[in-house]
BAMILO-374032 format. One record per residue (C-alpha): residue number from 1; x, y, z. Coordinates in Angstrom, 1 decimal. Example, Ala and Ser with C-alpha at 12.3 -4.5 7.8 and 13.67 -1.06 7.14 Angstrom:
BEGIN
+-----+--------+--------+--------+
:   n :      x :      y :      z :
+-----+--------+--------+--------+
:   1 :   12.3 :   -4.5 :    7.8 :
:   2 :   13.7 :   -1.1 :    7.1 :
+-----+--------+--------+--------+
END
This chain:
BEGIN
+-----+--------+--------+--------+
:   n :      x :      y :      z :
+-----+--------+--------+--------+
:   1 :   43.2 :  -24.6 :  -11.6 :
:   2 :   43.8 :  -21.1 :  -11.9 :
:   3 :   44.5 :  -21.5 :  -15.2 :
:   4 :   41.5 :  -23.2 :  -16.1 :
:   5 :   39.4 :  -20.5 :  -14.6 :
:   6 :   41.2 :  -18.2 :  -17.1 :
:   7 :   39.9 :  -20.0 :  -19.9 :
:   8 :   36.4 :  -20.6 :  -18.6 :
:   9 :   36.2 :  -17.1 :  -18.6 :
:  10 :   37.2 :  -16.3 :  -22.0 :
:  11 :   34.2 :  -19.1 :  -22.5 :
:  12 :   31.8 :  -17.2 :  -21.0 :
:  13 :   33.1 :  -14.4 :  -23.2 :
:  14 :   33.0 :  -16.2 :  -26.4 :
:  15 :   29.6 :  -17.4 :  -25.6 :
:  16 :   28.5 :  -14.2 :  -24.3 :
:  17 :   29.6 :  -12.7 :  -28.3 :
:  18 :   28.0 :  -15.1 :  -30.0 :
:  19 :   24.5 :  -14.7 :  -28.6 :
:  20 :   24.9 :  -10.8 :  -29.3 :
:  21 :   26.2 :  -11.7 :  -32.5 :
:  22 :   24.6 :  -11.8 :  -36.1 :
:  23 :   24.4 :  -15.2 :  -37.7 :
:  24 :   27.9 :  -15.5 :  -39.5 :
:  25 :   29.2 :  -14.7 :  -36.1 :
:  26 :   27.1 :  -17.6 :  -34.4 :
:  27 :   27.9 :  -19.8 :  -37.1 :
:  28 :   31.8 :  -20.0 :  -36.8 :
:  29 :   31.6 :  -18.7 :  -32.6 :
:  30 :   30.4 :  -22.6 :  -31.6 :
:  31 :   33.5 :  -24.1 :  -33.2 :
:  32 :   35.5 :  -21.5 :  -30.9 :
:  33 :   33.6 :  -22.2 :  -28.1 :
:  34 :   33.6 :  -26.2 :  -28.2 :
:  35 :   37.3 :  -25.8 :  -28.2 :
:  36 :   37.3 :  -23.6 :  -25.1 :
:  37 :   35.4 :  -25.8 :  -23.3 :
:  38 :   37.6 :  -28.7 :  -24.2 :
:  39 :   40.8 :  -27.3 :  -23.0 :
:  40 :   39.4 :  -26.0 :  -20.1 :
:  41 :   38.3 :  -29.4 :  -19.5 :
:  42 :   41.5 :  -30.7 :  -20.3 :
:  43 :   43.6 :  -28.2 :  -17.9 :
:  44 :   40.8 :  -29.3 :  -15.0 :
:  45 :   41.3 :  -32.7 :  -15.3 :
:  46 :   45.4 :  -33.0 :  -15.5 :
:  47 :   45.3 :  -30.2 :  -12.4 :
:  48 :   42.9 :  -32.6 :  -10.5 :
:  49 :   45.0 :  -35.4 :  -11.2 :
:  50 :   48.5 :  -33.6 :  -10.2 :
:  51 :   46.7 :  -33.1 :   -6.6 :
:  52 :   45.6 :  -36.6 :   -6.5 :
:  53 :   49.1 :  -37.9 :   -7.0 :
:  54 :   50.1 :  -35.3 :   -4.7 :
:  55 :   46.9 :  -36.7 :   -2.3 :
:  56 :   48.4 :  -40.3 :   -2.5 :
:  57 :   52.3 :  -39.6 :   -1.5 :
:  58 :   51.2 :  -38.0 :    1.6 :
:  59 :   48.5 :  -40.2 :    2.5 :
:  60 :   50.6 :  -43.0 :    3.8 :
:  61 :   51.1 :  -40.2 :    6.6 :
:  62 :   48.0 :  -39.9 :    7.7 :
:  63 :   46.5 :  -41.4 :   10.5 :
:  64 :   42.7 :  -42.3 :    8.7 :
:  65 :   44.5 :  -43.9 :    5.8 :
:  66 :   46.2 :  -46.2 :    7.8 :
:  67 :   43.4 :  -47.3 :   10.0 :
:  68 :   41.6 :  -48.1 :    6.6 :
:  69 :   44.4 :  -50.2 :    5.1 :
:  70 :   43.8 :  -48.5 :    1.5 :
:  71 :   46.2 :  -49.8 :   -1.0 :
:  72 :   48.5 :  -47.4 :   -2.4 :
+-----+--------+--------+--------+
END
């Protein structure tokens, strides 16, 4: 997750030089920002998914996961 707040950052960045910037700028900037945003969604999702998996090998440990009988 860390990671991905690295590269929402340079986002914000990108997007922040493409508003300032003149139209050549703005023209090739969205390309560069679209890709950003889809690593950085990318990197959220398999980092969310690495602590579910984690979640779901401990949970058959826990106390509320075995009063609710959810199958693992």
């Amino acid at each position: 997750m860390s990671f991905a707040v690295i590269i929402e950052l340079a986002t914000l960045i990108a997007y922040t030089v493409i508003i300032l910037g003149e139209k050549r700028r703005r023209e090739f900037g969205w390309k560069v920002v679209c890709g950003l945003l889809a690593i950085g969604a990318i990197v959220q999702c398999a980092s969310m998914a690495i602590v579910v998996s984690l979640a779901f090998r401990i949970a058959p440990t826990m106390k509320l996961i075995r009063v609710l009988d959810i199958p693992l």
